[in-house]
N, C-alpha and C positions, 0 to 999 in steps of 0.2 A: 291793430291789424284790421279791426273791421271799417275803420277809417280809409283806408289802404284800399280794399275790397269794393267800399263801397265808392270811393272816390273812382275808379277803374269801371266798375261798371255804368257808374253815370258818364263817362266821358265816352266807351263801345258806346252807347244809347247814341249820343252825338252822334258819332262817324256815322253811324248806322241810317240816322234819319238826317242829317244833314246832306250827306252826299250818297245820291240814291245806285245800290248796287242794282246791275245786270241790268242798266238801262242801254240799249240797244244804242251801235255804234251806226250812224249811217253811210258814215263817211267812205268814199272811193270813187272810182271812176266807173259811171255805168252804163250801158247799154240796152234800149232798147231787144228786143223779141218779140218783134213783128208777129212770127205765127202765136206765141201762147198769150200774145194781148188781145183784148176782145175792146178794138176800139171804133166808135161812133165815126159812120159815114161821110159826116164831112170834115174828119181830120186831114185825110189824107194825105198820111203822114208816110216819109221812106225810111228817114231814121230818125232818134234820138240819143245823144250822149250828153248824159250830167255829170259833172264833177260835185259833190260834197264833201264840205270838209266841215264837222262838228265839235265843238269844245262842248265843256261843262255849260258853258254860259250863251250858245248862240248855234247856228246852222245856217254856213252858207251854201247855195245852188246852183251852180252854173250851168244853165241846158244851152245846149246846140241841137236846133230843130231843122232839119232840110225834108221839104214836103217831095210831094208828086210832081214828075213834072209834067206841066199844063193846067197844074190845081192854081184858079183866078189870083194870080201873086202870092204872095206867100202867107194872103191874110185875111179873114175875110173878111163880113161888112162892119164887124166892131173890132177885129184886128182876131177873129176867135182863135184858139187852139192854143199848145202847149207853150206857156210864158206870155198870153197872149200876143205877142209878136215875135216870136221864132225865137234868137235868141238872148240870153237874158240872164242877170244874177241878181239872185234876191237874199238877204242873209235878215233873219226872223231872231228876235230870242227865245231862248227856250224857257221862258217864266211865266208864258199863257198872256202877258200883255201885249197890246196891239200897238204897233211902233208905224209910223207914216213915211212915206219915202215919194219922191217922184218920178213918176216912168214919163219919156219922151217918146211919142207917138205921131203917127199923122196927123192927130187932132190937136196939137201942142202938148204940152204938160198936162200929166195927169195923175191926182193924189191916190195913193195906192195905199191901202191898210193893210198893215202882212199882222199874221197872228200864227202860234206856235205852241202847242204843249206834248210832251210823253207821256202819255196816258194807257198803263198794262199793257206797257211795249210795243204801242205802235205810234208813231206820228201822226199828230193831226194837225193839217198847215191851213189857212183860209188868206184869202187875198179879197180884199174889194174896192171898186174900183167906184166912182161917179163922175159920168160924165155929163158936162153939158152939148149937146148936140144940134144941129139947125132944126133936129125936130124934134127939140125939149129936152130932158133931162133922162140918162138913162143910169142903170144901175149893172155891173156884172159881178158878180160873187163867183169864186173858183173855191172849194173846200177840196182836199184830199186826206186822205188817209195811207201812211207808209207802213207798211208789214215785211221785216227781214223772214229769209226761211229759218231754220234755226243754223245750219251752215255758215250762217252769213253771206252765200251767195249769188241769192234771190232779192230780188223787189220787188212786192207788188203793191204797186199806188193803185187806188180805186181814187178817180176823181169825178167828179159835177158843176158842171160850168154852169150858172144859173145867169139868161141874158134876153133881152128882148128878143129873140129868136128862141125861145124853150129852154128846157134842162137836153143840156150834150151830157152824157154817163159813161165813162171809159174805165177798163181796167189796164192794167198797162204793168207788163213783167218785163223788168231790167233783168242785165246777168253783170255781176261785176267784172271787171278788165282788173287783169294784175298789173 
């Protein structure tokens, strides 16, 4: 019996820390909330809507970005703002390793580091980018942090675009769509 016992308790141990409970689902369709985002000057952004879909093993993003209209194209002078070029799907694993992908840009091809971990329930995503440019080598780093409400029908990304033009700091509240 206590074979039995103790055989059962070592294997709950497993479940328990192999496959982590009440790690936060991000997945759905989301929206934008222009008024309760508090976003940096030169986004100027009209909407955005992401689609997520997350498994145990991965998280992909779909944004659809449409700016201001009259804001200098839809990009600015290193393609700045959300996805850096409007819009875009980036699917990251969720094991905290950095996986490499190529984004097609006005400047040709360019290597993009995505990275990805749940860390006490919230998302932490980073993106970085190196470019070579006519006026040498530049570097852009995008980190964010995901926060569901406990509803599940809030998002608040706090993100930091770090780029030859300074640190952009945006917080930015989705509503989910049914």
């Amino acid at each position: 019996m206590k074979k039995i016992v103790s055989s059962f308790a070592l294997l709950l141990a497993f479940v328990i820390f192999a496959f982590p409970q009440n790690q936060p689902n991000f997945s759905g369709e989301w929206e934008l909330d222009i008024q309760l985002s508090k976003l940096d000057a030169r986004s100027r952004i009209e909407s955005i809507r992401m689609l997520v879909t997350q498994t145990e093993k991965d998280i992909k993003v779909e944004t659809h970005v449409k700016r201001q209209p009259g804001s200098d194209g839809q990009r600015g002078r290193f393609g700045g703002g959300f996805g850096m070029m409007g819009d875009t799907l980036y699917t990251y694993t969720l094991d905290g390793k950095e996986t490499e992908i190529t984004q097609e840009t006005p400047m040709g091809s360019v290597p993009v580091s995505l990275k990805a971990k749940i860390e006490k329930g919230q998302l932490k995503l980073s993106q970085v980018r190196n470019l070579n440019t006519p006026m040498g080598a530049v570097s852009i780093s995008v980190k964010e942090t995901w926060k569901l409400s406990e509803d599940g029908k809030t998002l608040t990304v706090k993100r930091e675009i770090d780029s030859p033009m300074g640190i952009n700091s945006s917080e930015m509240v989705f509503v989910k769509k049914n």
